[in-house]
C-alpha positions as CSV (number, residue, x, y, z in Angstrom):
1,X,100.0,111.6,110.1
2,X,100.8,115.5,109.8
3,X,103.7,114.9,108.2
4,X,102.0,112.7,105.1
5,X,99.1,115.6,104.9
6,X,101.8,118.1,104.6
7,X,103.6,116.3,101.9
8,X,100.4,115.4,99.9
9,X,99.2,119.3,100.1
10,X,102.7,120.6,98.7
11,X,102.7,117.8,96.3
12,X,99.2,118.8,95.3
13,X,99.7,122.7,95.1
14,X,103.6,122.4,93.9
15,X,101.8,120.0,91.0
16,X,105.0,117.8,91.6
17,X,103.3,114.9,90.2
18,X,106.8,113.4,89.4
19,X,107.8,112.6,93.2
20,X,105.2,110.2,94.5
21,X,106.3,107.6,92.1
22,X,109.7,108.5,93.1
23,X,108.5,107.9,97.1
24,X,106.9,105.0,96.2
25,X,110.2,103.1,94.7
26,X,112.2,104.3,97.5
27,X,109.8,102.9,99.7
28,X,109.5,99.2,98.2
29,X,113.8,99.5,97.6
30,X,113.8,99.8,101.7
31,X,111.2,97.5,102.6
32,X,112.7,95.0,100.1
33,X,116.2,95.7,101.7
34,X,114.8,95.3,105.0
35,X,113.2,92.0,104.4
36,X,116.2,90.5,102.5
37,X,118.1,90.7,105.8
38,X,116.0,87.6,106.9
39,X,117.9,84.1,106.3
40,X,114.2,83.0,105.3
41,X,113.6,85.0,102.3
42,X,117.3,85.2,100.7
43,X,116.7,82.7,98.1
44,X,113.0,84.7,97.1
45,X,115.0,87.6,96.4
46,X,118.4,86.1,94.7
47,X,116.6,86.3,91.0
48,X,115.4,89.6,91.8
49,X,119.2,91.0,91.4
């Protein structure tokens, strides 16, 4: 949890407003990565690409 109260202070005095988006679409690109591995859900994420 330090390490996500760190980042959001810089962020907030750094005014970096641009990178949280940024974070956030890495985030979903892994996670989605991550679940496509799973026989199950291949065919949900086929019309995706």
């Amino acid at each position: 949890m330090d390490f996500w109260r760190e980042l959001w202070l810089f962020l907030r005095s750094r005014r970096k407003w641009w990178l949280p988006p940024l974070i956030l679409a890495l985030l979903l690109t892994g996670l989605l990565i991550l679940l496509a591995g799973s026989s199950q859900l291949v065919p949900f994420f086929y019309p995706l690409f």
